[in-house]
N, C-alpha and C positions, 0 to 999 in steps of 0.2 A: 504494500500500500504506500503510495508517494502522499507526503502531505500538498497540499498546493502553494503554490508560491504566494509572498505575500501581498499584492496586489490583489490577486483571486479573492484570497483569505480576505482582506478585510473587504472587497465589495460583495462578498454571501455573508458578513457581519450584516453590514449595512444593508441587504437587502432583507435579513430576517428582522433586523429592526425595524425598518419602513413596514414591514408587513405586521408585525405587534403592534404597531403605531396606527396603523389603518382598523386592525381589529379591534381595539382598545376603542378608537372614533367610533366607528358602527356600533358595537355595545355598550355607549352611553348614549346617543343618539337612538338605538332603539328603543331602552329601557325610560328613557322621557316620553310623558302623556303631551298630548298635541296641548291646553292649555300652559303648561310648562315650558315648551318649545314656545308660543304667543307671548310669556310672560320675558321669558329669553332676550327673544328680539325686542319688544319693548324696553328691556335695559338699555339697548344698543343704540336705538335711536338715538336724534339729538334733540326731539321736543319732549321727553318723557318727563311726564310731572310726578312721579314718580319716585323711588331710588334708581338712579342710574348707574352706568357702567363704571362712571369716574366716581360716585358714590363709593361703589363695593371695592374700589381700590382705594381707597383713601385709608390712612390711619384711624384711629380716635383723635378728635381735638382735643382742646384745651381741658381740664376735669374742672369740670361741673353737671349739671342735668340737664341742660340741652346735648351735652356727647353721649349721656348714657341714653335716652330716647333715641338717638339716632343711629346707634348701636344695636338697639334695637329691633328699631325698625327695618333695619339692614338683615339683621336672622328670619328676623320674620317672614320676609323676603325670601331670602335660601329656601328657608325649611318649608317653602309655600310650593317650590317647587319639585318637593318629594324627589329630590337624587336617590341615586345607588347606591347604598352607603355600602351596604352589603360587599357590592363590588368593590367599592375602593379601597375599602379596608384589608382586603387581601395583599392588595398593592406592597411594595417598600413602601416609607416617607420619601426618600432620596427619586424614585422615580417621579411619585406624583407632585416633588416641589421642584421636577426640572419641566413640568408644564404647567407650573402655576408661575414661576419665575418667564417664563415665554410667553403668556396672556400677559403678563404684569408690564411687559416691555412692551407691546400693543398698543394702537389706541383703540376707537370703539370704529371710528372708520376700516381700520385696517385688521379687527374681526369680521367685518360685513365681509369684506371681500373673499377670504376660505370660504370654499366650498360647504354645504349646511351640514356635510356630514363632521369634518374636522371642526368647525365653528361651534358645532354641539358636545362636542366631544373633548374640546380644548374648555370651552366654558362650563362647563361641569367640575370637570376635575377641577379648576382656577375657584367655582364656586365651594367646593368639597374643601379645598385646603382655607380658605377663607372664612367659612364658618367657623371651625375651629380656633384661627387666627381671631375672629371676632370673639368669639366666647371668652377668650385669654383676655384680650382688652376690654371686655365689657366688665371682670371681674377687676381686673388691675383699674379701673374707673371708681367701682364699688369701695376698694382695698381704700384706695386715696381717698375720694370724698368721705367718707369714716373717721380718717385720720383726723382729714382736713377741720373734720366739724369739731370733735376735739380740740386741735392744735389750737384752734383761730378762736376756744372760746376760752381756752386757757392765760391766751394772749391777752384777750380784751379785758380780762377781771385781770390780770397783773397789771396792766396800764392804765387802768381805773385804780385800783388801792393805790399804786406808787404815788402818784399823782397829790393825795393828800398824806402819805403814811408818815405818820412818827412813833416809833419805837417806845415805850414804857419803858422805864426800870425802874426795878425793886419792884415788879406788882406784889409779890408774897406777901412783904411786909407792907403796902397799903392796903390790901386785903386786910389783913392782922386789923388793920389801925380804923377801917370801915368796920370789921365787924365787934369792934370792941366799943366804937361810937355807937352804933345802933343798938346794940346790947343794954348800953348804960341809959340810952335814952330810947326806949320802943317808940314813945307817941310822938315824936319830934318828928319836923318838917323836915325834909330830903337838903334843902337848900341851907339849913341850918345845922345838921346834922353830920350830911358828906359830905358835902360843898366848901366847908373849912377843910379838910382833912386833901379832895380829890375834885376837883375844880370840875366844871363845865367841859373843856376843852381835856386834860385829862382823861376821863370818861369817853370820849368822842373817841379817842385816839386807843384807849384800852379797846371799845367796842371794832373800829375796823381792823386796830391786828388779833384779833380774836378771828374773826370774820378772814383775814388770812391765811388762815392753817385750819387744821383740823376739818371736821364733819362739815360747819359752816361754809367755809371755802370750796369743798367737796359739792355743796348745794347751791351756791352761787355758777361755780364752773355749769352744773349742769343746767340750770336754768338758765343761762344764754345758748348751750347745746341745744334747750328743749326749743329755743325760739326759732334760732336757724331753720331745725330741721321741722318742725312742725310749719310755719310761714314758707319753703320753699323745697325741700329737699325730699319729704313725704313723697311725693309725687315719687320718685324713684324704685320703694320698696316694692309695690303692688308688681310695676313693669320687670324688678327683677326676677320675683319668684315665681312668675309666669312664662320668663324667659329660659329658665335655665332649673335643672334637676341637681338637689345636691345631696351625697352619695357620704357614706361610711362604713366601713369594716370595725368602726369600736364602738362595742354597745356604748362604753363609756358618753361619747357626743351625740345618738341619739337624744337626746334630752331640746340641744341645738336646731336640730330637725323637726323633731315633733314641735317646736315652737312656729319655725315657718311654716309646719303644716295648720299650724292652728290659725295662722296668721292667715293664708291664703283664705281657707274656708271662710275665716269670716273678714274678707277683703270689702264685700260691702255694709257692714256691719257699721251706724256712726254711735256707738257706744263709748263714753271718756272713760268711761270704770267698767272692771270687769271681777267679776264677786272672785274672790279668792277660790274657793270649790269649784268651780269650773273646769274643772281636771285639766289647766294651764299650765305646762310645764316651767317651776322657778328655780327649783334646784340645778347648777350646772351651766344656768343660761346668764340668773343676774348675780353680778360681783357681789360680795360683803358691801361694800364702800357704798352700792347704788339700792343699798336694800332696803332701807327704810323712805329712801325717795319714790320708789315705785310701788311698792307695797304699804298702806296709807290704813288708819284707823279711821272708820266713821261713823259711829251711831253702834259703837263695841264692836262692828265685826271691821274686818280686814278685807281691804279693797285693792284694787290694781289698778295702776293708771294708765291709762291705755300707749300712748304717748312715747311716756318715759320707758315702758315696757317691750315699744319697736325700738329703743334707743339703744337698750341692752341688748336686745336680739340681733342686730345688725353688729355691734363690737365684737359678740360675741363670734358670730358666724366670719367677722374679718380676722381673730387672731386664729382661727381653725382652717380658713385657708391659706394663709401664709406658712402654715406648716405643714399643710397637708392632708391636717388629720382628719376633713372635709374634703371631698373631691365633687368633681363639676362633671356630667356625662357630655359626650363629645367634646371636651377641653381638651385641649396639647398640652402645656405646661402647668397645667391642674388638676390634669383627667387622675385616674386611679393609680395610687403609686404600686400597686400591686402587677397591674402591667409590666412597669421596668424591670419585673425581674425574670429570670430566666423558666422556661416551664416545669424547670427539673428542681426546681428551687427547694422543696418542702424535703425529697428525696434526698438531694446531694446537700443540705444546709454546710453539713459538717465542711465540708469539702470545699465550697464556697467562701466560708467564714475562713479557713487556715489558707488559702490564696489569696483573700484579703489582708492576711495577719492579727484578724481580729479574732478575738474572744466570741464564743456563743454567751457567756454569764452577763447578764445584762448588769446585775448590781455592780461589775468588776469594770465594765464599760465604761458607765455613767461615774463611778468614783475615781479611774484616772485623767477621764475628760474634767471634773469636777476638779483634781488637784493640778491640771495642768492650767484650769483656768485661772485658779486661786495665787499660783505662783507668776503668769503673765502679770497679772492685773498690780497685786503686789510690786513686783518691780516695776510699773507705770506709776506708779502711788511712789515708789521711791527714788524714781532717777526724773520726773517732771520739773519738779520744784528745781532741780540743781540741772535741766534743759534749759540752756542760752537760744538754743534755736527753735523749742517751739511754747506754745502756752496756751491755756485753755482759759476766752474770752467768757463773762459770765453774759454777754446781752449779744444779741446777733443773731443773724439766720445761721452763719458759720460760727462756731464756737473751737474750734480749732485753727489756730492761727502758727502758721512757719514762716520762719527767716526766709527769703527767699537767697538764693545759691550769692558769692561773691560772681563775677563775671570772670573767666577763666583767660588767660595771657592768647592771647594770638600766637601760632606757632609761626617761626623763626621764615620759615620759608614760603610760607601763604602769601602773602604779598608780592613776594619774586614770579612765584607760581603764576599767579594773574596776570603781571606785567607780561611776563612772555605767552601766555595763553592771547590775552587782547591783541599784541603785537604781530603773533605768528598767524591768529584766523581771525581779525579785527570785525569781517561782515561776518560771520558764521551764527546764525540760530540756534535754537533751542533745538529744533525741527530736525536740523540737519545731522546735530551729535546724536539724537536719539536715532535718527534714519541709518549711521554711520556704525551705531551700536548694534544693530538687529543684523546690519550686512555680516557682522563679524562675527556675534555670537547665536545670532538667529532664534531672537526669544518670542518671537510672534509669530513664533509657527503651534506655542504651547497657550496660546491665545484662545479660549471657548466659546462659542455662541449659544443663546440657550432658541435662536431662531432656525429654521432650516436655513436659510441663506448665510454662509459668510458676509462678513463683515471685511471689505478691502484693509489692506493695511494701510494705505495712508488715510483713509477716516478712523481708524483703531489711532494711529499717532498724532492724528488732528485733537481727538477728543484726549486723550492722556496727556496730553504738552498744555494743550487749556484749562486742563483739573488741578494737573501738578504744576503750574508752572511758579505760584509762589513761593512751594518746596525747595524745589530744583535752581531756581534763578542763583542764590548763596553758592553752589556748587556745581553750576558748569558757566558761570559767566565770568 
């Protein structure tokens, strides 16, 4: 048996590719309903009132609730048109993100033009990987506005106390000295009383750093959170949990769940309180700190506040994604972390775990990550203070502040270097060293397209010299 030369060889490569490539078109193209194919080309036009083509390519904007609506409205979209999913998911990733990466290079003119079988075929798969890709950003939209409502109301109550705050001292002993005046005299006026001892202005100033710390500060923070998110933000929760499924392997977070389950159901519901018995999941979902803010006495029995209640449920469900412990179905970077692992996992642990170098004993795990952390942080705690180069600002978006570098000596021969570079090629371009470069070493022959058409090399060097050219100018002029 002779093998075939390499020419032969790679065009029976590339012809069984074009042919996986054509088969691949015709079984997404057939597997869409003619309304899905209508809704398709309506992307594609250019008067669609609609989501359009440049819609479902765009990012998320800016975080707020006009990106998360429209992130939205963009799944909504996809999932309207009933894909293969079945099919794609067979796929690699790496296959089906080298025809989402070739839509994505596109415009919506120059989909109309492919043939209906490839145009069905390319925009499916392009929509398949962008679902996904949206579901990622519609949570990473979620994750930040959460934050954000926090950070921004943590912020406003510190810039409000600062603003009038003066410090007390000795409260201990004007307390002592208050409650030994009012002792000695129960029926005495307030003004005669305390007023010699702890003034007007005193009192004022004891009252807001009181209101500084502790429970009270804790109830201030969240009553400008409750305002944000009730006045503007509300709007969000309903369109999330209608958008998106969320998923657990630990009974433990079930509790998280069953609260958004509770939550949807009664999505139309305008009740402020919700009787405690209501078989409302509290345990798991609301913090210590927010528990007497949401959970409210009224007439002896114990009430819920409806409100404060989505306020917990949503932080809640943001530190469970960020870890994981919560996954999202159809998510990429959220989906099941039980996926990443191999199928043979439960079988071969052992096996897996001593190729990793790790330990199965999880208590032995967690206690040297635990003393590896204790000993980092420690010597950050002891080598900071005696840091000339960097220091930790107490007010700022950055609170980390570095010396920036001295400026390093010019080397001895850079200047000569130039002088005769200028002198020996004075008109020579950017264009033409780089042209000069590829004749020699021949690097744009390792150049890819993710189109069927090459790409000339002198537009490959046109477009690279215009990208890079602020890089490069230091270094070849």
């Amino acid at each position: 048996m002779e093998c075939p030369a390499d020419k032969e060889l790679e065009r029976l490569v590339r012809s069984s590719f074009q042919q996986f490539e054509l088969h691949l078109y015709q079984c997404c193209a057939d597997s869409l309903s003619t309304d899905s194919k209508i809704l398709m080309e309506t992307s594609l036009s250019n008067d669609t009132e609609g989501v359009s083509f440049g819609d479902l390519k765009a990012d998320p904007g800016r975080i707020g609730l006009e990106s998360v609506l429209k992130e939205v409205e963009k799944l909504n979209f996809i999932r309207s048109l009933h894909l293969p999913v079945d099919m794609f998911s067979s796929f690699s990733t790496k296959v089906l993100q080298r025809y989402r990466q070739r839509v994505n290079s596109e415009s919506a003119w120059e989909m109309r033009q492919h043939p209906w079988t490839i145009r069905y075929g390319l925009y499916a798969v392009f929509l398949y990987s962008r679902q996904r890709e949206i579901i990622d950003g519609l949570i990473e939209l979620f994750i930040q506005i959460v934050h954000r409502l926090s950070a921004r109301s943590e912020r406003r109550l510190v810039k409000t106390l600062l603003a009038d705050f003066q410090k007390v001292h000795g409260k201990t002993a004007l307390l002592f000295r208050i409650a030994e005046a009012v002792l000695n005299n129960p029926e005495g006026l307030v003004k005669e009383v305390v007023y010699p001892i702890a003034g007007e202005d005193t009192l004022k100033s004891l009252l807001k750093e009181f209101k500084s710390s502790g429970p009270a500060y804790q109830q201030q923070v969240h009553k400008i959170l409750r305002s944000s998110y009730s006045n503007h933000y509300r709007r969000m929760l309903p369109k999330i949990l209608d958008a998106l499924t969320f998923c657990s392997g630990n009974s433990r977070h079930h509790p998280v769940l069953d609260a958004l389950d509770w939550l949807k159901d009664h999505e139309s519901s305008t009740q402020r309180y919700i009787r405690f018995e209501d078989s409302i999941p509290v345990e798991g979902v609301i913090q210590p700190k927010w528990h007497d803010i949401v959970i409210e006495e009224h007439q002896g029995e114990k009430r819920i506040n409806r409100i404060n209640y989505e306020i917990c449920v949503m932080q809640a469900l943001r530190s469970r994604l960020r870890s994981k412990e919560i996954w999202v179905v159809d998510a990429d970077r959220y989906r099941n972390p039980d996926d990443d692992l191999p199928q043979d996992f439960d079988a071969n642990r052992e096996n897996y775990y001593r190729d990793l170098g790790q330990t199965t004993d999880a208590t032995a795990f967690v206690s040297q990550l635990r003393d590896e952390m204790n000993a980092a942080l420690a010597a950050l705690n002891r080598d900071m203070p005696r840091n000339l180069k960097a220091k930790i600002l107490s007010q700022g978006k950055n609170r980390i502040s570095i010396t920036p570098f001295e400026p390093q000596e010019e080397p001895v021969n850079l200047a000569g270097l130039k002088r005769e570079i200028a002198g020996r090629w004075p008109m020579t371009s950017l264009l033409d060293v780089l042209k000069e470069a590829d004749l020699r070493i021949g690097f744009s022959d390792h150049f890819k397209s993710v189109a069927d058409v090459r790409t000339s090399t002198e537009k490959v060097f046109s477009s690279v010299y215009c990208s890079a050219f602020t890089e490069w100018e230091p270094i070849l002029v």
